[in-house]
N, CA, C and O atoms as a CHARMM CRD file, in Angstrom:
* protein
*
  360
    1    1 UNK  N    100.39700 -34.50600-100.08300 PROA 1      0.00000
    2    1 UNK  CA   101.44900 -34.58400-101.07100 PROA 1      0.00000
    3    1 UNK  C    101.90700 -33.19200-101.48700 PROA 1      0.00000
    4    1 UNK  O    103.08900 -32.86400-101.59500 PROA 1      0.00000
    5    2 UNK  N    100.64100 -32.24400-101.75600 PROA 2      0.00000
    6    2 UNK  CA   101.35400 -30.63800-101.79900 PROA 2      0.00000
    7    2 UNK  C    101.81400 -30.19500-100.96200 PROA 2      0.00000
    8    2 UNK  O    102.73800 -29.41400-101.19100 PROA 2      0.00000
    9    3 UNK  N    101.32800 -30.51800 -99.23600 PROA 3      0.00000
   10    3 UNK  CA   102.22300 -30.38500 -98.59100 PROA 3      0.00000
   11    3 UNK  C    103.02000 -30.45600 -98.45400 PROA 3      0.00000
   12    3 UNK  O    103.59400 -29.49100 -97.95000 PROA 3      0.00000
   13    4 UNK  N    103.63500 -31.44100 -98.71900 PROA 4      0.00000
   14    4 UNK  CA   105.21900 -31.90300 -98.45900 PROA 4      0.00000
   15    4 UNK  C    106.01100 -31.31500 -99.50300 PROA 4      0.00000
   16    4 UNK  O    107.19300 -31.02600 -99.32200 PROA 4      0.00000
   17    5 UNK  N    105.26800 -31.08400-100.83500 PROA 5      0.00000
   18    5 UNK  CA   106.49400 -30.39800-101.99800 PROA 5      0.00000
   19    5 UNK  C    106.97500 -28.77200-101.47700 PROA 5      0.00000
   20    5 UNK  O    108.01300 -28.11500-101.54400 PROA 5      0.00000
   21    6 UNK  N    105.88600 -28.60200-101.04800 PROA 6      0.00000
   22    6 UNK  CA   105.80900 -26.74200-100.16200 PROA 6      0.00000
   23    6 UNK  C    106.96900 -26.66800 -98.97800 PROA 6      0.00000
   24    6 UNK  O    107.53700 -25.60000 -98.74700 PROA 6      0.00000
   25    7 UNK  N    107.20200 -27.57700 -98.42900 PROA 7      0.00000
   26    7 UNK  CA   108.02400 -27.63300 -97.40800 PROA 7      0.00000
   27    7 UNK  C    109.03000 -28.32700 -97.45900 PROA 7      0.00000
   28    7 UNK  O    109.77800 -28.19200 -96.49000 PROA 7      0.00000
   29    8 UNK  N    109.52200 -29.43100 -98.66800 PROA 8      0.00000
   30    8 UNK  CA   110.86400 -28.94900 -98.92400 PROA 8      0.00000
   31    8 UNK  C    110.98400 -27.83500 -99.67800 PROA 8      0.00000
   32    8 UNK  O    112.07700 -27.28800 -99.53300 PROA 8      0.00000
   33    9 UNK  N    110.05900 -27.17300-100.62100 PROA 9      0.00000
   34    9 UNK  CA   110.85200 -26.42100-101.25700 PROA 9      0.00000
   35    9 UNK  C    110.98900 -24.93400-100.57900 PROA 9      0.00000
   36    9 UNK  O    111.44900 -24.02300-101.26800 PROA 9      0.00000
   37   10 UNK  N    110.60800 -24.70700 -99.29700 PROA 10     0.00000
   38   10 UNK  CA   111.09800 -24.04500 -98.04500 PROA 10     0.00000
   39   10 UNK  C    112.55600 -24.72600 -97.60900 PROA 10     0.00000
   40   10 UNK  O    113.64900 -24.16000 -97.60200 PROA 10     0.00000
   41   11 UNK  N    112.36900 -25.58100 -97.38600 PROA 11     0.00000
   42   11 UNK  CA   113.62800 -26.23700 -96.57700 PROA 11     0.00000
   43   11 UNK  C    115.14600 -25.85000 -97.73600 PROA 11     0.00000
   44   11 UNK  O    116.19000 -25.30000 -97.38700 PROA 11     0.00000
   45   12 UNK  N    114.73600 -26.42200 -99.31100 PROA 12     0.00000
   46   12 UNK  CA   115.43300 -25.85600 -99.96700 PROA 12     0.00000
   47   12 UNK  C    115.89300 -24.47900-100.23400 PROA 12     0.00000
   48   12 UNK  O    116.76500 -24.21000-101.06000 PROA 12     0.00000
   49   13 UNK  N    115.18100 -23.49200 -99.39300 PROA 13     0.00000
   50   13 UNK  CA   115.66600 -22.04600 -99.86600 PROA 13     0.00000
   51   13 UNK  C    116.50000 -21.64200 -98.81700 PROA 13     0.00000
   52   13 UNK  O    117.34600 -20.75200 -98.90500 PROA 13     0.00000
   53   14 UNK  N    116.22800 -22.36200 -97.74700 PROA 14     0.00000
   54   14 UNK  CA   117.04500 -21.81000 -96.82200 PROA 14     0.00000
   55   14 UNK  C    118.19000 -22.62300 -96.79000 PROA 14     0.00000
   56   14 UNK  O    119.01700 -22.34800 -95.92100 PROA 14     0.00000
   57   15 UNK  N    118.45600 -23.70400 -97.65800 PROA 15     0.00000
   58   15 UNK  CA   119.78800 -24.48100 -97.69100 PROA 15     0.00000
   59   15 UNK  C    120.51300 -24.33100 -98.64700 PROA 15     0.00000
   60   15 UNK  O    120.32900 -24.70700 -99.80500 PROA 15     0.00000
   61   16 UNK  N    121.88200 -23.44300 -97.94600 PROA 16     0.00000
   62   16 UNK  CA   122.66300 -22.84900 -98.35900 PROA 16     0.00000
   63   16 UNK  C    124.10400 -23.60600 -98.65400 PROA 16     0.00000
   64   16 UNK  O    125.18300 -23.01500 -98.69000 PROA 16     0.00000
   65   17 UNK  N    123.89800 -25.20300 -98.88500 PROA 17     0.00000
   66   17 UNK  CA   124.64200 -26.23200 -98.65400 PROA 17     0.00000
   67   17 UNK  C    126.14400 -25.74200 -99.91700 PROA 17     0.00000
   68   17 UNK  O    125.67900 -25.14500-100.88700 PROA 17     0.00000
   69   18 UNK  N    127.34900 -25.87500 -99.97600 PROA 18     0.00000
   70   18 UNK  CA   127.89900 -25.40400-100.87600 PROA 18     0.00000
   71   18 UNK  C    128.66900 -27.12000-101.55200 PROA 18     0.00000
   72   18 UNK  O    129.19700 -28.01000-100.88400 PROA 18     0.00000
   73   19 UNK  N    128.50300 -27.07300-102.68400 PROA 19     0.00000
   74   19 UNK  CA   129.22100 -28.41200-102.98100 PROA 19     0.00000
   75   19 UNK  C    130.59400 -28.03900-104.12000 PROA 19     0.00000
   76   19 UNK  O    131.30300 -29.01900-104.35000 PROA 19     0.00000
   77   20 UNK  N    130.84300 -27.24100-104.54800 PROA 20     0.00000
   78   20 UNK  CA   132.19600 -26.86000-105.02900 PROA 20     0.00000
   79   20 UNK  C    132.46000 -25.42600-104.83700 PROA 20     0.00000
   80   20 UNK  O    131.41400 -24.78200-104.76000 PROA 20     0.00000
   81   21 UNK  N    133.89000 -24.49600-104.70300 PROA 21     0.00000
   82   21 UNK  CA   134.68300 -23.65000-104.29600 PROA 21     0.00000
   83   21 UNK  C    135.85900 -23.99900-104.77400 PROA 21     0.00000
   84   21 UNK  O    136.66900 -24.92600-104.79000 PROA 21     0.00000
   85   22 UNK  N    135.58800 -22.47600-105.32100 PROA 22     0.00000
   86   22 UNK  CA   137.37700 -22.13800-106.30000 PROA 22     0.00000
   87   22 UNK  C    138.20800 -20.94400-105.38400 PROA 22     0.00000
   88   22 UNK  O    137.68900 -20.11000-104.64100 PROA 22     0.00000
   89   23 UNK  N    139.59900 -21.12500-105.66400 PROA 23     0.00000
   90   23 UNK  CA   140.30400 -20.55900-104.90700 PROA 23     0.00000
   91   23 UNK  C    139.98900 -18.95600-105.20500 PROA 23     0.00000
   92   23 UNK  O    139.24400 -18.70100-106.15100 PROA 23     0.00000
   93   24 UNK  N    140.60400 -17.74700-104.32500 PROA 24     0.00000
   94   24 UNK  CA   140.34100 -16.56300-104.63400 PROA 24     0.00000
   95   24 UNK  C    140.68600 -15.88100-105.95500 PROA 24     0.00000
   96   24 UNK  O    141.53300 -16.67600-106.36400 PROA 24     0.00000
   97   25 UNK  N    140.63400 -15.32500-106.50900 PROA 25     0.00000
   98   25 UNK  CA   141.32500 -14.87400-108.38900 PROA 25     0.00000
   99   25 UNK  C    141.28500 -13.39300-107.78000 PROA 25     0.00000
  100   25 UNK  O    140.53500 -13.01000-106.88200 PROA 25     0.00000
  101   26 UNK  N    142.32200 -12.58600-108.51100 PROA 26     0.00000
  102   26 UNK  CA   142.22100 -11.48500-108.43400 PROA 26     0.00000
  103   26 UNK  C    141.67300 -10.38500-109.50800 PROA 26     0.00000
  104   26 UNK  O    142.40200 -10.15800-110.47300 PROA 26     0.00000
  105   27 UNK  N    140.55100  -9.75400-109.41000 PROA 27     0.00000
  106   27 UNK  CA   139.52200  -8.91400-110.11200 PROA 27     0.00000
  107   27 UNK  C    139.73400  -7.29000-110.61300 PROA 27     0.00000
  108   27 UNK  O    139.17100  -6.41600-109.95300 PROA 27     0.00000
  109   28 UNK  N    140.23500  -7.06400-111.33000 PROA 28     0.00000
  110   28 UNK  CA   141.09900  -6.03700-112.36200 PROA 28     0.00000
  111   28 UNK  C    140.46300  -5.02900-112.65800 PROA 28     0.00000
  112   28 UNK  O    139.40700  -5.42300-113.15100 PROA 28     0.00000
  113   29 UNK  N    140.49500  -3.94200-112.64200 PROA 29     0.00000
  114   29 UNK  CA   139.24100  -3.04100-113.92500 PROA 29     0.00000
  115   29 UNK  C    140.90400  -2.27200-114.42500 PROA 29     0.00000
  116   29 UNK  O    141.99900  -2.16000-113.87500 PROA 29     0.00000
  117   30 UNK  N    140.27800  -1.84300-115.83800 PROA 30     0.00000
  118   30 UNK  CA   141.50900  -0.69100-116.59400 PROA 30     0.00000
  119   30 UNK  C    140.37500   0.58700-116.20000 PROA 30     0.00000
  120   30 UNK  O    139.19700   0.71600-116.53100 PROA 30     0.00000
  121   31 UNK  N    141.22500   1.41400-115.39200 PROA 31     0.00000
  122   31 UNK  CA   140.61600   3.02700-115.79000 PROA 31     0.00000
  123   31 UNK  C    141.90300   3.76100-116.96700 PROA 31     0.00000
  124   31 UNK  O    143.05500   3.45100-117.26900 PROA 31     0.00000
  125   32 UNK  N    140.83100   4.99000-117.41900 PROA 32     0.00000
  126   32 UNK  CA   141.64700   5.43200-117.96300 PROA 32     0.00000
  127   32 UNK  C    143.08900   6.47000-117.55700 PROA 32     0.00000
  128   32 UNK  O    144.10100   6.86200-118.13900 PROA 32     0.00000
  129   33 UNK  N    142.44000   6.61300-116.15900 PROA 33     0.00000
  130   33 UNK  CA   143.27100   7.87900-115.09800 PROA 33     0.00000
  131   33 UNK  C    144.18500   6.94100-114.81300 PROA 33     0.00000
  132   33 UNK  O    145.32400   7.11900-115.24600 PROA 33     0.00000
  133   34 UNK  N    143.88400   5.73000-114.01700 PROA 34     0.00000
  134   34 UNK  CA   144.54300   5.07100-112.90600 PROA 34     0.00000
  135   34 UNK  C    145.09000   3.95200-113.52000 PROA 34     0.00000
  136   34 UNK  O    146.09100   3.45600-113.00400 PROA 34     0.00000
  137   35 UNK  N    144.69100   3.53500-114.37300 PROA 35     0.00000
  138   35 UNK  CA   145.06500   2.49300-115.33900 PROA 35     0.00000
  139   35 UNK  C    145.07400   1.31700-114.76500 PROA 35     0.00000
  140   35 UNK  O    144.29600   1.51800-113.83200 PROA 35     0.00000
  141   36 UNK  N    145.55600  -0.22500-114.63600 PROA 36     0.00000
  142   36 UNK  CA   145.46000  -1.44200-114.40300 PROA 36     0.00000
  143   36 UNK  C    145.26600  -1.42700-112.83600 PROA 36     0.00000
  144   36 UNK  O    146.13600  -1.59800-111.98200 PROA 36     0.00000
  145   37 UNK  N    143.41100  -1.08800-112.59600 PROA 37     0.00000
  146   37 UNK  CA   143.66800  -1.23200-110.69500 PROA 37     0.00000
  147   37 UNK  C    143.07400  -2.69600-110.17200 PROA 37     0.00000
  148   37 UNK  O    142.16000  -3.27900-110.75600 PROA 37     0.00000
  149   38 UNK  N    143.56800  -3.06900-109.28400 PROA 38     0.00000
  150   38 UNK  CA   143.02400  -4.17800-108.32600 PROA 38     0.00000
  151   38 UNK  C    141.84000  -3.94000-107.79600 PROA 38     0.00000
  152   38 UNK  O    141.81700  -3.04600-106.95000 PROA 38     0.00000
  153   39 UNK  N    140.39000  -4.72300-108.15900 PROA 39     0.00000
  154   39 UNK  CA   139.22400  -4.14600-107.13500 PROA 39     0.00000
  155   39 UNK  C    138.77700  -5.10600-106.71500 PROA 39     0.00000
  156   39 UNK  O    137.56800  -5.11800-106.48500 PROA 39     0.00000
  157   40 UNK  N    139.56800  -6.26600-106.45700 PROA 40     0.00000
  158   40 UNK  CA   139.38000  -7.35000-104.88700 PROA 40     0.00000
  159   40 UNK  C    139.66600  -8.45700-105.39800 PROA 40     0.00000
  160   40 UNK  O    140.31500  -8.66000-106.42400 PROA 40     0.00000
  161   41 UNK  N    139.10200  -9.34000-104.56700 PROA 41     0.00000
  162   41 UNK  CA   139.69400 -10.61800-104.42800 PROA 41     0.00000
  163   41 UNK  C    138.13400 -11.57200-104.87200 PROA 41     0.00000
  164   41 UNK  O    137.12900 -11.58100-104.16100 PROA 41     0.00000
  165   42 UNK  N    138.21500 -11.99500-105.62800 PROA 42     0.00000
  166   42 UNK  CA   136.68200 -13.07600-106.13500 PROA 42     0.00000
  167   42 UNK  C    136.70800 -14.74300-105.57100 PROA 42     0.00000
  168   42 UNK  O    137.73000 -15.42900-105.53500 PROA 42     0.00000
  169   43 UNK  N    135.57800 -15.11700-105.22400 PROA 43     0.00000
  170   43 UNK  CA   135.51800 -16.76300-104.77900 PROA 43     0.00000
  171   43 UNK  C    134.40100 -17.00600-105.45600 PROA 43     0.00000
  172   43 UNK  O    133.39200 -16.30300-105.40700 PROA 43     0.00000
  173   44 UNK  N    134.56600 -18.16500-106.21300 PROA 44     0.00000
  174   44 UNK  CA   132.85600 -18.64800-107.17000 PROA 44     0.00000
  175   44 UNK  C    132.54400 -20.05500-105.92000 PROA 44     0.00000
  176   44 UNK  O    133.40100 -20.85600-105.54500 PROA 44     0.00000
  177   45 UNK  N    131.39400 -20.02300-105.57100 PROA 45     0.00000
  178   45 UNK  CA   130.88100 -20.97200-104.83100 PROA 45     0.00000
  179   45 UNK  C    129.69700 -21.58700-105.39100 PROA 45     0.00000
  180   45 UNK  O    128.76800 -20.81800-105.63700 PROA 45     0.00000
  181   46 UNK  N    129.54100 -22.83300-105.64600 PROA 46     0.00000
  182   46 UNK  CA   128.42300 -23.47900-106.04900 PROA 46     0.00000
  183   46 UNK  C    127.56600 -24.09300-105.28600 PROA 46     0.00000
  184   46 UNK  O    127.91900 -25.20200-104.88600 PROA 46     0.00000
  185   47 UNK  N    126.19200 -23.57300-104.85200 PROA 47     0.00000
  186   47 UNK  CA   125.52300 -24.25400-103.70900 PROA 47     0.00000
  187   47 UNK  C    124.55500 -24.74400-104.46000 PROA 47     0.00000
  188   47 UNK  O    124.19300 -24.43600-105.59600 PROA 47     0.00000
  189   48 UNK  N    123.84500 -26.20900-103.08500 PROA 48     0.00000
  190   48 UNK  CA   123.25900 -27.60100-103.87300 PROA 48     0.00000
  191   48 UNK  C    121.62900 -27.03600-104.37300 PROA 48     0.00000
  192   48 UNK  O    120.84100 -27.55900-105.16000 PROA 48     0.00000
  193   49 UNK  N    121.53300 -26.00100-103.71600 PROA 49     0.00000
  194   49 UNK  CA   120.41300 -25.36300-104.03100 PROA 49     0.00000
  195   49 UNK  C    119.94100 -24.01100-105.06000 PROA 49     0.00000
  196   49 UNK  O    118.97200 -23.86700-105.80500 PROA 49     0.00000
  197   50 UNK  N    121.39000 -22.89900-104.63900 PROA 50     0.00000
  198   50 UNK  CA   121.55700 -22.09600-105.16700 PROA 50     0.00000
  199   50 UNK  C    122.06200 -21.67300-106.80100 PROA 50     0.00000
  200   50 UNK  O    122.13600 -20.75000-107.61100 PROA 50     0.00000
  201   51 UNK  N    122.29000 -22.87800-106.61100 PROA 51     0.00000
  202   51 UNK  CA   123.29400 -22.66800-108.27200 PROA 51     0.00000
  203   51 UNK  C    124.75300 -22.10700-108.08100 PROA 51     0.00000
  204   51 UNK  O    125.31200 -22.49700-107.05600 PROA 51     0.00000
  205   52 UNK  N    125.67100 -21.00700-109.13500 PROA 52     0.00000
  206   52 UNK  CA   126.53900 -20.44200-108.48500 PROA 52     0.00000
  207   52 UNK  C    126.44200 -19.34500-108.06400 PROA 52     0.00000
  208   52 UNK  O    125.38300 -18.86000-108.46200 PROA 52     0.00000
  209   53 UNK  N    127.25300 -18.36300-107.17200 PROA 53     0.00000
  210   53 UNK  CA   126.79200 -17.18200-106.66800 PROA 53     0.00000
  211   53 UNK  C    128.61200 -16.82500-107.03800 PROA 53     0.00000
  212   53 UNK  O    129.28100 -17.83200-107.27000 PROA 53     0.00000
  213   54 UNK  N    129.11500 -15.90100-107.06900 PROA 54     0.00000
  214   54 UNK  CA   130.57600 -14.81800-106.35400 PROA 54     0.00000
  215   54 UNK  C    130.60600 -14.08700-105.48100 PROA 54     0.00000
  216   54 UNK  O    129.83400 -13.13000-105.42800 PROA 54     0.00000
  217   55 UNK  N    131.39200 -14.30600-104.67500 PROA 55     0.00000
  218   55 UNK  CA   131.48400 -13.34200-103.87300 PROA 55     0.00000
  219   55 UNK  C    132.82100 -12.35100-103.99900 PROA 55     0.00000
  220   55 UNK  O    133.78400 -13.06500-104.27700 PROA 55     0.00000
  221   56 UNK  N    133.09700 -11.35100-103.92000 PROA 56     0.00000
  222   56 UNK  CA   134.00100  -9.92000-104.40400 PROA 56     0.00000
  223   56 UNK  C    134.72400  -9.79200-102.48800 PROA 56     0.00000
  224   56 UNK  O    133.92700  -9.92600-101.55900 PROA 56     0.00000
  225   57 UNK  N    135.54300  -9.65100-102.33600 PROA 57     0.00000
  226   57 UNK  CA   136.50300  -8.93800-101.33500 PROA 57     0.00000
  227   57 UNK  C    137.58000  -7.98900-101.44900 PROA 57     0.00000
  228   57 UNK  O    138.81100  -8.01500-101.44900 PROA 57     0.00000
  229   58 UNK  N    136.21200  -6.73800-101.59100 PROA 58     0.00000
  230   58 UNK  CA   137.07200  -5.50100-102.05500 PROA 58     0.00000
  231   58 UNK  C    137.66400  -5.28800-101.39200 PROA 58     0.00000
  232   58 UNK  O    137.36300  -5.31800-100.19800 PROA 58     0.00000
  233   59 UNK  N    139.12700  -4.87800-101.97300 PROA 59     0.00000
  234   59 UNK  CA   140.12100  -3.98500-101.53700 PROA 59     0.00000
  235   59 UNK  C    140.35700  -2.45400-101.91400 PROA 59     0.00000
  236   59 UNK  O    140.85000  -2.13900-102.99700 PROA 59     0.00000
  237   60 UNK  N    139.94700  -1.45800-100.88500 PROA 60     0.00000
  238   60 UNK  CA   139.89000  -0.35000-101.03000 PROA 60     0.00000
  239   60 UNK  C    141.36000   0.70300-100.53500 PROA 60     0.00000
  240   60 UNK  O    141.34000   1.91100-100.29600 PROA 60     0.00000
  241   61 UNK  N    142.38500  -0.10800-100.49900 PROA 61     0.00000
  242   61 UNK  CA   143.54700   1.11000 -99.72300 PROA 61     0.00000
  243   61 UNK  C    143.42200   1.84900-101.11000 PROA 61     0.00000
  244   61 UNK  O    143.74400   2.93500-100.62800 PROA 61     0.00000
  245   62 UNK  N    143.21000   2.15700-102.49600 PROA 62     0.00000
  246   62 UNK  CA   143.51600   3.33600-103.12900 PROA 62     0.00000
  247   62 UNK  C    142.63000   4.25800-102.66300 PROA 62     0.00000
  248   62 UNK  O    142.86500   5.42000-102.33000 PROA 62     0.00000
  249   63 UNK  N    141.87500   3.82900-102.66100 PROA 63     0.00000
  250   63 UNK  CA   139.75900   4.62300-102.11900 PROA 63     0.00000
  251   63 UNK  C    140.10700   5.49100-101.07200 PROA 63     0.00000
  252   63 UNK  O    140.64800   6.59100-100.96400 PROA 63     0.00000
  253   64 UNK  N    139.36000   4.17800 -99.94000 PROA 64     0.00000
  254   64 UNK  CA   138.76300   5.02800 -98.62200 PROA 64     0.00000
  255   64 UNK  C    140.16100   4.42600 -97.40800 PROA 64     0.00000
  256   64 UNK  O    140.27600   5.04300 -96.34900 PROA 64     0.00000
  257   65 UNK  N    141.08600   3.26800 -97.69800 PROA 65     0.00000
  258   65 UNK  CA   141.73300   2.99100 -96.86500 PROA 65     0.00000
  259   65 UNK  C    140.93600   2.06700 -95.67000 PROA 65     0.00000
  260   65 UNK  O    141.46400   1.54300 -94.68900 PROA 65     0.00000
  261   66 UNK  N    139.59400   2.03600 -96.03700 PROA 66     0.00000
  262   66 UNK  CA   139.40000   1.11600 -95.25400 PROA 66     0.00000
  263   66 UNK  C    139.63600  -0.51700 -94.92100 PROA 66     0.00000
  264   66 UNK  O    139.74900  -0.94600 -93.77200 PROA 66     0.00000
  265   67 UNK  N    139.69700  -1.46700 -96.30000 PROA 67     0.00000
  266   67 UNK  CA   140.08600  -2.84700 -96.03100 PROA 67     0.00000
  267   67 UNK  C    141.67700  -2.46800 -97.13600 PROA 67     0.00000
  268   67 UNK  O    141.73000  -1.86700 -98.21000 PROA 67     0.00000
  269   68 UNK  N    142.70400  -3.05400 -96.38400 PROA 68     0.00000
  270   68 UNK  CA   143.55400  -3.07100 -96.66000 PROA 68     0.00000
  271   68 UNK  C    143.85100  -4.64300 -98.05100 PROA 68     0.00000
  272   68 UNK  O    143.25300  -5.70200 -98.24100 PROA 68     0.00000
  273   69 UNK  N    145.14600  -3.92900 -98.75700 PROA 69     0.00000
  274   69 UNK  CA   144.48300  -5.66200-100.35700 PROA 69     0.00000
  275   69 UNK  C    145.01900  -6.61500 -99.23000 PROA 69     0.00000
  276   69 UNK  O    144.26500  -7.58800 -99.23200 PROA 69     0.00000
  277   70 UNK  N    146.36700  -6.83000 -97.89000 PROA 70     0.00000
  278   70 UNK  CA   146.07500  -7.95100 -97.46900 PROA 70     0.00000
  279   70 UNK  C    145.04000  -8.39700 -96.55100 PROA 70     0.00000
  280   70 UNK  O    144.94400  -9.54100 -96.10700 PROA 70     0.00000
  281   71 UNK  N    144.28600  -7.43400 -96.30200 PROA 71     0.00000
  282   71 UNK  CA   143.39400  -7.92800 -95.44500 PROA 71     0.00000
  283   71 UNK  C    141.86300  -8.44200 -96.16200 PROA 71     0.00000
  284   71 UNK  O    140.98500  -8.97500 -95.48300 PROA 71     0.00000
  285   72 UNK  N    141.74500  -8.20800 -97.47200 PROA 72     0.00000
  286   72 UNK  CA   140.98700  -8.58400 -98.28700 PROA 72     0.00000
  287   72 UNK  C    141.51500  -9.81300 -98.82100 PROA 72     0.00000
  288   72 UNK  O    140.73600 -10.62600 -99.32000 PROA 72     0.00000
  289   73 UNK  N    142.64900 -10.01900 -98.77600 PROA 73     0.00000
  290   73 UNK  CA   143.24800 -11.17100 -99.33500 PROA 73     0.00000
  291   73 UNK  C    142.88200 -12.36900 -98.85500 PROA 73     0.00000
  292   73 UNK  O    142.49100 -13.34900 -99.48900 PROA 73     0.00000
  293   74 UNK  N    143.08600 -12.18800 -97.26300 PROA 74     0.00000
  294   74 UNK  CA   142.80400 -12.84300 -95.95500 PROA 74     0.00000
  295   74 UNK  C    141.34900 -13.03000 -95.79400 PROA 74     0.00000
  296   74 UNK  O    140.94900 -14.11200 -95.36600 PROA 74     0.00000
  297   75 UNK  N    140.62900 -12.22100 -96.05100 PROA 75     0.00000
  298   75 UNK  CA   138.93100 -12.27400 -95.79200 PROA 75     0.00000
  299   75 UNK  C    138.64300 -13.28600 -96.74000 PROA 75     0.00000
  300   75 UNK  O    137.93300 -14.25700 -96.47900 PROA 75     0.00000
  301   76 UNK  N    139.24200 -13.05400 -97.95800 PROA 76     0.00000
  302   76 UNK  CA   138.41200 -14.14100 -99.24600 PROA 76     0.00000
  303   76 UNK  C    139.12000 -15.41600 -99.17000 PROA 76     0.00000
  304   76 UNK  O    138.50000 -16.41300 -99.54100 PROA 76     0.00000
  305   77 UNK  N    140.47800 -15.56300 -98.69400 PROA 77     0.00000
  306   77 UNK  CA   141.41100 -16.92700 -98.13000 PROA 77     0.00000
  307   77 UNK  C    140.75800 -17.62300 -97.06600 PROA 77     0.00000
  308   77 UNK  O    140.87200 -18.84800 -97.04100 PROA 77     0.00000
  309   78 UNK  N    139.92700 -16.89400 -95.96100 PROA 78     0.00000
  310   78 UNK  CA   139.30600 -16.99000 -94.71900 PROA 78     0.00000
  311   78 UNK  C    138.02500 -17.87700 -95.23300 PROA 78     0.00000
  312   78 UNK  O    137.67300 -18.91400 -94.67200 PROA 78     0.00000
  313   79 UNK  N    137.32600 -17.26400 -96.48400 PROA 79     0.00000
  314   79 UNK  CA   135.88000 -17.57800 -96.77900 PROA 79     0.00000
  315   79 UNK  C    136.10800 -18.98600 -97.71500 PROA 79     0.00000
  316   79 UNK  O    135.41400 -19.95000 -97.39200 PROA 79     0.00000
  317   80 UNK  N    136.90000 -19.12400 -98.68100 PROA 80     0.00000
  318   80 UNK  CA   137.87100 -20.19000 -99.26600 PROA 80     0.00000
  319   80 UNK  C    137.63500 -21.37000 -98.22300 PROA 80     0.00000
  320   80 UNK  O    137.22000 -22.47300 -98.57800 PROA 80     0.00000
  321   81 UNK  N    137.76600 -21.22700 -97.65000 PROA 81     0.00000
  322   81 UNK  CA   139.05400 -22.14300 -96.01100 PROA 81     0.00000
  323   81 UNK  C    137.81200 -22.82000 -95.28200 PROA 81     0.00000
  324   81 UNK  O    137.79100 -23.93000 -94.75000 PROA 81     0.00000
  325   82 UNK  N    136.79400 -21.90500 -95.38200 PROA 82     0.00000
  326   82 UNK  CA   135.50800 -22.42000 -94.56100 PROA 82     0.00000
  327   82 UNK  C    134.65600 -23.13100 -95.54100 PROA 82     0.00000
  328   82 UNK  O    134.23200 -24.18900 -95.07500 PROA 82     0.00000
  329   83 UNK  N    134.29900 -22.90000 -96.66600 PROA 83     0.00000
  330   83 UNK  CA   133.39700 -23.22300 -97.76100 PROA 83     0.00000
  331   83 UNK  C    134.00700 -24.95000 -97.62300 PROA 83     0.00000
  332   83 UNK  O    133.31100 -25.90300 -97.27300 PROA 83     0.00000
  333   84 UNK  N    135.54200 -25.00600 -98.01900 PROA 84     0.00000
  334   84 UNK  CA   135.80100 -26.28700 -98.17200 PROA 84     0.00000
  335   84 UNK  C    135.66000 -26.88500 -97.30800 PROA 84     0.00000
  336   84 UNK  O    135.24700 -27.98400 -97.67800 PROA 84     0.00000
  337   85 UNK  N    135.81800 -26.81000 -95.63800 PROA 85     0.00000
  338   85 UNK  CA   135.61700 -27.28800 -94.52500 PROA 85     0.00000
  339   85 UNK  C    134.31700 -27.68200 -94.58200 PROA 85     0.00000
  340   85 UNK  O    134.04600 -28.87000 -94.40500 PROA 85     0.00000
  341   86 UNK  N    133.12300 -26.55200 -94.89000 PROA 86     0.00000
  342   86 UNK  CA   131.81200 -27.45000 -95.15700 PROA 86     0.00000
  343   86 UNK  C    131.64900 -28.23200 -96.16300 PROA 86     0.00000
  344   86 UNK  O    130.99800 -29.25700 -95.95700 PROA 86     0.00000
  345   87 UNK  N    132.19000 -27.97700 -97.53900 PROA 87     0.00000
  346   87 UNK  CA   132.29200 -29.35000 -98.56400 PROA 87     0.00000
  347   87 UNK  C    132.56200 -30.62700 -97.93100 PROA 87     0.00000
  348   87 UNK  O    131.74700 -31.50200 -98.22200 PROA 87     0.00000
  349   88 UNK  N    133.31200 -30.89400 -97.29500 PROA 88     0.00000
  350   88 UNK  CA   134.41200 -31.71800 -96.87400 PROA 88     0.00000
  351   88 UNK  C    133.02000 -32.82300 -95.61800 PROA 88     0.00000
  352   88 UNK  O    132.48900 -33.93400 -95.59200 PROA 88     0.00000
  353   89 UNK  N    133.04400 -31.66500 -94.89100 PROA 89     0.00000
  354   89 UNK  CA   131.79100 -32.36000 -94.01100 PROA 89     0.00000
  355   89 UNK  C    130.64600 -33.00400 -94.02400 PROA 89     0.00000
  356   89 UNK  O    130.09700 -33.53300 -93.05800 PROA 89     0.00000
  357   90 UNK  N    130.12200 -32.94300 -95.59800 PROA 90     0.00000
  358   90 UNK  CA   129.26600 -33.34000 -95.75700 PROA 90     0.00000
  359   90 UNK  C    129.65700 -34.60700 -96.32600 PROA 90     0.00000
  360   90 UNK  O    128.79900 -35.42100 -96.66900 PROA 90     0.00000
């Protein structure tokens, strides 16, 4: 019987099952130099195990130029797009 509680509650850590997902929001800071900047794109995901988690899809073209805001836009639209596809499947 302890066996078995030990090994779902293994089975539970590694199940990363997601049962609700909100669309992307866009994530703000005020500096005082730069004033009202964009610092990515946010998705709240609720998994059956995890509770909720966020995930952030920074957009850096002021920075380093490396992820561009539409291509961050697209990454967190991308992650959106799949989350519900697994909601959906189950």
């Amino acid at each position: 019987m302890i066996f078995q509680a030990v090994v779902d509650k293994v089975k539970n850590y590694f199940d990363w099952t997601p049962v609700a997902v909100s669309e992307p929001v866009e994530i703000y800071c005020d500096y005082r130099d730069k004033g009202h900047v964009l610092l990515g794109y946010e998705v709240t995901v609720t998994y059956k195990h995890h509770g909720t988690q966020k995930h952030l899809f920074v957009d850096d073209e002021e920075r380093f130029c490396l992820v561009s805001r539409a291509q961050a836009r697209k990454n967190a639209l991308d992650f959106y797009h799949e989350k519900q596809r697994q909601i959906k499947q189950r």
